[in-house]
N, C-alpha and C positions, 0 to 999 in steps of 0.2 A: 588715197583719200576716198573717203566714201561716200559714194552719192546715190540718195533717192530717185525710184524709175519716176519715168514723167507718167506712168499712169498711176500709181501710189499718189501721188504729190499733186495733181488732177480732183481724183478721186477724195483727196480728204479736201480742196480747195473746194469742192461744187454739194458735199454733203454741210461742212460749216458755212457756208455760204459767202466765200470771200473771193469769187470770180464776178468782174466787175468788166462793163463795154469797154472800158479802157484799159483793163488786163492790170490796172494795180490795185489794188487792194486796197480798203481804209476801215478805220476799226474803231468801233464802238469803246465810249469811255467804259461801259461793263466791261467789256472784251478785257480792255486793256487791264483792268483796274482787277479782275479775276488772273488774271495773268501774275499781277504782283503778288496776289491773296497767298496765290498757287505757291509759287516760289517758296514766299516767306514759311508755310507751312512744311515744305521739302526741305530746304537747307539748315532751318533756325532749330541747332542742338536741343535738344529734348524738348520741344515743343510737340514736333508728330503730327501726320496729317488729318490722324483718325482713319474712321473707311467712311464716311458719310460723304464727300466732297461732290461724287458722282451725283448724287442725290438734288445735287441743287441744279438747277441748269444752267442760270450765270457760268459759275465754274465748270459747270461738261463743258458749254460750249468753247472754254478759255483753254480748255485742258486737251478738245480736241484741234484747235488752233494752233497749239504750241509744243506740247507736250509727248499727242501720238508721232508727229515725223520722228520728232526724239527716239521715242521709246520703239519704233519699228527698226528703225537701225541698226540700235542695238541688237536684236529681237537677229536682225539680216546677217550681222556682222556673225555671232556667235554660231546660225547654220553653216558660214560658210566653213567655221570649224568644222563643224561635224559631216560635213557635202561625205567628205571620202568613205561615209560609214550608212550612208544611204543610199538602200540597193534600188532597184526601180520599181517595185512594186508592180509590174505589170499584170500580174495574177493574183493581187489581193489590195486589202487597201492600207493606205496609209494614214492609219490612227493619230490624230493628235489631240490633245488636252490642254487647252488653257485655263488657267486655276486665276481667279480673278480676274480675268480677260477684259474686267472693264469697258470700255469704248470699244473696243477688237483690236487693238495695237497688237495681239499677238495673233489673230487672225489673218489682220489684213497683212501682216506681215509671214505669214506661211502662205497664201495664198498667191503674192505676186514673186514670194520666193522662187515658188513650185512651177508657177508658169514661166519665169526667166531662164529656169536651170530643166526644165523637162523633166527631171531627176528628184522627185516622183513625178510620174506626170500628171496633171492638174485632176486630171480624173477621178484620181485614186484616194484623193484627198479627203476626207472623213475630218471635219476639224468640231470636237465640242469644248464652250466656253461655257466656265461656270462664274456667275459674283450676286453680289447683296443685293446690287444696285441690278434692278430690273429696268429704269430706264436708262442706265449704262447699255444693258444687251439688247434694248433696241436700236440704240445709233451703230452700236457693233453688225446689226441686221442691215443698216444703211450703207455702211460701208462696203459690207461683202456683197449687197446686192448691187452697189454703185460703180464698185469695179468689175465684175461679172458683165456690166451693161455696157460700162465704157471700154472694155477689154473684146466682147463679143465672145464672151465663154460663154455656152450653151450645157453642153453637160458636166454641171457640174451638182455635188450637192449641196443642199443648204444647208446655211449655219446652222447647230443646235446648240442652243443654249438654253440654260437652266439657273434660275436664278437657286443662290445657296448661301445659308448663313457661313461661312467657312470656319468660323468657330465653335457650333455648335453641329450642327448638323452636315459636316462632308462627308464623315463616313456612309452614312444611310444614301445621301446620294451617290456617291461614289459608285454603293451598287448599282443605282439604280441605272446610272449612265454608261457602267464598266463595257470595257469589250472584254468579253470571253478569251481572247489569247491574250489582253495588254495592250497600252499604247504605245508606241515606235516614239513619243517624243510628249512630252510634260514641258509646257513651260508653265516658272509663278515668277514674274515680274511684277517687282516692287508691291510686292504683297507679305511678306517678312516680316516687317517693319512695321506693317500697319496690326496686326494683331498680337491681341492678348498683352497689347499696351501697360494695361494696368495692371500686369498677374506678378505676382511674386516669383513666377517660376515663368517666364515668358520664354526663355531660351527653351527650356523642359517641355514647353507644352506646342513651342514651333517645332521643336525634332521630331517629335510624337506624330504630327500633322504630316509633316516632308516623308515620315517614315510611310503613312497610310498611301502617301501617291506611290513611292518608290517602291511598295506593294503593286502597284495596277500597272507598272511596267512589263513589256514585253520582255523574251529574253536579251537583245540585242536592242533594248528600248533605253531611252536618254534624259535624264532630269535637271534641266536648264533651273537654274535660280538666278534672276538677276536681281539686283538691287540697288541703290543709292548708292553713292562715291562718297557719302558722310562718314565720317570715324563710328559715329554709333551704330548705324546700320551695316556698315562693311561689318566691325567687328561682331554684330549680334551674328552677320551669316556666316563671319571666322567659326563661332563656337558651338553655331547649328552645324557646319561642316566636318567638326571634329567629333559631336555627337554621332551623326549618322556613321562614320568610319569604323565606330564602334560597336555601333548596334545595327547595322544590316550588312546584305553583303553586295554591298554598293562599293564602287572605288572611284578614284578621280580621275574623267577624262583629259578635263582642261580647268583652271589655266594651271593648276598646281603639278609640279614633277615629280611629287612624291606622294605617298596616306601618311604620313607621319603629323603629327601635331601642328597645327599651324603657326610658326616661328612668328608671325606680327602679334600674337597672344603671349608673347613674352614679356613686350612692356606696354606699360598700359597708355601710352600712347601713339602704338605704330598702329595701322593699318593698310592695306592691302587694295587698291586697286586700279581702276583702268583709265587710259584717255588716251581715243584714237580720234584721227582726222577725218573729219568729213565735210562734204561741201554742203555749205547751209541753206537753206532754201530762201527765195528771194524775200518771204512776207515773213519769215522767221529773223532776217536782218532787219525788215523794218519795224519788227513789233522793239526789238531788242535796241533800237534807236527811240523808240515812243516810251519805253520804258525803266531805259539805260542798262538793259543787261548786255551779258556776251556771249553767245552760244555757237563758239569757233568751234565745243571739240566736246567728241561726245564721253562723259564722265560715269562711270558707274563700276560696279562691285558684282562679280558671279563665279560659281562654281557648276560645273559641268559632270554627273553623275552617269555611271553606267554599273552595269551588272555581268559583263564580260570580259571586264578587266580592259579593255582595249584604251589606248590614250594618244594624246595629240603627238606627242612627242616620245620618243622610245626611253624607257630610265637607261641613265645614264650618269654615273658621278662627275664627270667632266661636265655634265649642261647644266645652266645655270636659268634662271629665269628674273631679268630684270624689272624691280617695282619701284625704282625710279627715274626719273631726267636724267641725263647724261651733264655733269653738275661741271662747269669751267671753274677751275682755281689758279692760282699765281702757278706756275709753270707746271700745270698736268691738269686732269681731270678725272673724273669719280662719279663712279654709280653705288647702287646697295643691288647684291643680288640674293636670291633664296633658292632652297635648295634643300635637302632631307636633313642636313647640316644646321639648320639656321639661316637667318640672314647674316649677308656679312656685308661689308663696303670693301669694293676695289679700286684702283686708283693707276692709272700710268701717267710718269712722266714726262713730258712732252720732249725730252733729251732721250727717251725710250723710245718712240717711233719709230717703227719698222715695217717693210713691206710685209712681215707676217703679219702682224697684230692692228693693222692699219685697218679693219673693220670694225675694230674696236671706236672709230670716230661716229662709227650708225648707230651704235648702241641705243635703245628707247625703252622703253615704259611699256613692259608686255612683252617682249621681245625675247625667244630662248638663244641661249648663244653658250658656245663652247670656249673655254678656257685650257689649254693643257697643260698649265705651271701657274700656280698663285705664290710667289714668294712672302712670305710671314717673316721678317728677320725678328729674332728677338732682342726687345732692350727690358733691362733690367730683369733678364731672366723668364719676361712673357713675351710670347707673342703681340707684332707690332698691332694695334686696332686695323690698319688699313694694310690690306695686301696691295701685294705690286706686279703689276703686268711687264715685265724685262721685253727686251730689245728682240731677244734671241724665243719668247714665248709667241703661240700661238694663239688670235684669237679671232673666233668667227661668228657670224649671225648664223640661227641651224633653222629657227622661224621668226621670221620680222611679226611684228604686229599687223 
């Protein structure tokens, strides 16, 4: 389960200003009531949040109350993917890029990374954040400089940020910001989905854009996309993800086990993605009690790009990669897994139980795991819809979520 360092969670608590003599927190009907705004604009199918919301401050200030612990975790969770692929930098720096970096949720989140893990060490750390919102990237200046304070890091450098239409005008910045060798790490969180809204070629004109950063990568450099856990926004970064496969020479680190087409793009209503456990922060249960949300488990959609071919998991026909719940039915239980093959559903019977296949009861949602027999019987001449995990089959977790 994942949980926030107490100087992250400090650090966003004394910049929004919700440290209180008595240590609990209480919150403005704004607060509260930009909190619902917020939501309803994220979740509510085809409505969209726009990219102005920063712009208002009601909303910053709701959005850095609730939103950034969210979105650094994620942001934490997905480095730790990548930890084994980051060398120490000891003799140069470690370039990063955040592409709408908003509030600094992808700063403050490299930042306490780098200082938890030494690996790069904090030093080396080079992080520039671009977005629309110019007083977004001031409170993102708040943050990096409010944990730098409470932290007692000294040398380190300071944020740069540049405010940039991302629609119009990234390329020209681009250069202006580039490093001459490439960034080691790109992340665009929940920025996808917010442009080119209204274009008739929205998908066309996000690959176009994802193509122009996955240009300014280093050789051994990393293009994080995360997004919303919506159908419409996972699927829009399903068919940005199988554009780019196409047209650069990018491939997938994580979470996908193969570059093949993305099998959730087969019916038009699957999609693809995430929810891991994390431990919630104390004023994050309480807003979610003043507001009646639930935010047990962090939800969202991402693809992890590299240009070295290197990936989370080795290919392998036998590994599978599960995108749902481990589902109980009248005597067995069932997942769907994907694979260069498709998705397909598997299923063992609860009269099948075996000390081999007996991991098959961990099975989760992100999780890669090996199978080494999927029985298919046919009836009526096809293949059964749901294969079956036997007594005598092998099954194992290869990477838990």
């Amino acid at each position: 389960m994942y949980q926030l360092s107490s100087a992250v969670l400090s650090t966003i608590a004394t910049v929004a200003g919700l440290n209180s003599p008595a240590g609990d927190p209480s919150f403005s009907a704004s607060l509260l009531a930009g909190v619902k705004n917020l939501s309803e604009m994220f979740t509510v199918e085809g409505k969209g949040p726009g990219t102005a919301y920063l712009d208002n401050q009601a909303l910053r200030a709701s959005y850095l109350a609730y939103y950034v612990p969210v979105n650094v975790s994620k942001v934490q969770l997905l480095l730790e993917e990548l930890r084994p692929l980051l060398p120490s930098f000891s003799d140069e720096e470690f370039r990063v890029l955040d592409l709408g970096g908003g509030p600094g949720t992808g700063a403050l989140a490299l930042l306490d990374w780098c200082r938890s893990q030494s690996h790069p060490p904090i030093t080396s750390l080079r992080m520039t954040a671009l977005d629309r919102s110019g007083d977004a990237l001031k409170l993102s200046g708040k943050l990096w400089q409010e944990y730098a304070r409470q932290t007692g890091i000294h040398a380190i450098a300071p944020l740069q940020t540049t405010v940039c239409n991302l629609e119009r005008s990234l390329p020209s910045v681009l250069k202006l910001v580039g490093m001459e060798n490439g960034y080691h790490l790109i992340i665009a969180q929940n920025v996808l989905s917010e442009l080119f809204a209204g274009s008739s070629d929205s998908i066309g004109q996000r690959t176009a854009l994802i193509s122009q950063l996955a240009s300014c990568l280093a050789k051994q450099g990393s293009l994080m996309l995360i997004e919303p856990a919506s159908r419409s926004a996972s699927r829009a970064l399903h068919h940005v993800r199988d554009n780019l496969l196409s047209g650069t020479s990018c491939s997938i680190y994580s979470p996908c086990l193969h570059d093949q087409p993305c099998p959730a793009l087969s019916k038009p209503d699957d999609w693809c993605h995430e929810e891991r456990a994390w431990h919630t922060p104390a004023w994050i249960h309480q807003i979610d009690r003043e507001v009646g949300f639930i935010k047990d488990a962090l939800k969202f959609s991402y693809v992890i790009l590299r240009k070295d071919g290197k990936t989370l998991a080795p290919r392998n026909p036998d590994y599978h990669r599960v995108v749902s719940e481990l589902r109980e039915m009248k005597g067995e239980k069932r997942v769907w897994l994907c694979d260069e093959t498709g998705r397909s559903e598997v299923g063992r019977q609860d009269k099948e139980a075996s000390p081999s296949n007996a991991a098959f009861e961990g099975w989760h949602r992100g999780a890669i795991v090996r199978v080494d027999d999927i029985i298919r019987k046919e009836r009526k001449g096809r293949p059964a819809m749901v294969g079956r995990i036997l007594s005598s089959g092998i099954a194992e977790v290869i990477r838990p979520a």
